[in-house]
C-alpha positions in Angstrom: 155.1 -68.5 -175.2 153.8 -68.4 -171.6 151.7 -66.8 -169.4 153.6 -64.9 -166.1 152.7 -62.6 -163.6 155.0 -59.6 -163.1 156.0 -59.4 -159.3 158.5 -56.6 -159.6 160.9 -54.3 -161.5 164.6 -54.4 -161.9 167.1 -51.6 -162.6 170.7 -52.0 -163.6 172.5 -48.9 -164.2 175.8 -51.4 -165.9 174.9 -53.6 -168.6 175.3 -54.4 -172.4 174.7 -50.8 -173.9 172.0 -53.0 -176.6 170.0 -53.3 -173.5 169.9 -49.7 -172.6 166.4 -47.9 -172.5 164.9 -51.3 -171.7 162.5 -51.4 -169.0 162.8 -55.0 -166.8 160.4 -56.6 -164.9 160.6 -59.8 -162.7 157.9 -61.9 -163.3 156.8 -65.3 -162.1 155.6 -68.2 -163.8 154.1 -71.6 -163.1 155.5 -74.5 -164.5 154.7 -77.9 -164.3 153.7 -80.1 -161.6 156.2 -82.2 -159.1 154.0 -84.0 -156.7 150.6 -82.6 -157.3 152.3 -79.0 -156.7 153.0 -76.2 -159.0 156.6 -75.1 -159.6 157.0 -71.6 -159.7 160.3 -69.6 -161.6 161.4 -66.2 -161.9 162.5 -64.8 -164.9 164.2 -61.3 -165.4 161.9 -59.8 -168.9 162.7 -57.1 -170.9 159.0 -55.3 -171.3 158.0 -54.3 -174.8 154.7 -53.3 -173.8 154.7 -51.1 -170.5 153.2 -54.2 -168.4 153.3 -53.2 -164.5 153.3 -54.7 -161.5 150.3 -57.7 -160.5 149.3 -57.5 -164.3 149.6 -61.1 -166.0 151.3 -61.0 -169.3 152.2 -62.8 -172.1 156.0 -63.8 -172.5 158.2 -65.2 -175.5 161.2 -67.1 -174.2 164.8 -68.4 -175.8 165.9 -66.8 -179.5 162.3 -65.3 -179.9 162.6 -62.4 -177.1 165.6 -62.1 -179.7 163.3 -61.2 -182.3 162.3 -57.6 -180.7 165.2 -56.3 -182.4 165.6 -55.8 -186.3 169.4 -57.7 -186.0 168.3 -60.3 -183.6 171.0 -60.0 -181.9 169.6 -58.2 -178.4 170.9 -60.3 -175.6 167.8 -61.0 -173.7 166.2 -64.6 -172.8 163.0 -63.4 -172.4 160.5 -60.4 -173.3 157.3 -59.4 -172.5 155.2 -59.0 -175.8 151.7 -58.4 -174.5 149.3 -57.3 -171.5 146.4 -60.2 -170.7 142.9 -59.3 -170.5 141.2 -62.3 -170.1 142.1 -66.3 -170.5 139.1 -68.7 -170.8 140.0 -72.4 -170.6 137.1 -74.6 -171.6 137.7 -78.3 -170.1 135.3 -79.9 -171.0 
């Protein structure tokens, strides 16, 4: 899982009739570093959760945004399982 920031919403009035009624979101999320500099990607997520826009979220990528559906056959690459309140990172 990773965490993402949702920067938007998507609508698509044409698509795989599994995926309708699903809400989807655009969401950005930092990667790893190239130089001393975060790389940042977009994904397109289908939201479980009714996550909106500037909230950071909690995102399951590959076959487990599959996993939302009892077949585990929805067509989706990634999903948005959760709404974050707070992260604390201790380096110590």
């Amino acid at each position: 899982m990773v965490i993402g920031k949702v920067i938007g919403n998507l609508w698509s009035t044409k698509k795989d009739e599994q995926l309708n009624g699903c809400k989807f979101l655009v969401v950005e999320v930092e990667d790893k570093q190239v130089n001393g500099q975060n790389i940042t990607r977009r994904l397109i997520a289908i939201d479980k959760v009714g996550a909106g826009v500037s909230e950071e979220v909690l995102i399951a990528e590959g076959s487990a945004a599959r996993m939302l559906d009892e077949r585990h056959t929805l067509p989706v690459d990634a999903a948005i399982l959760g709404i974050i309140d707070s992260v604390e990172i201790n380096r110590g």
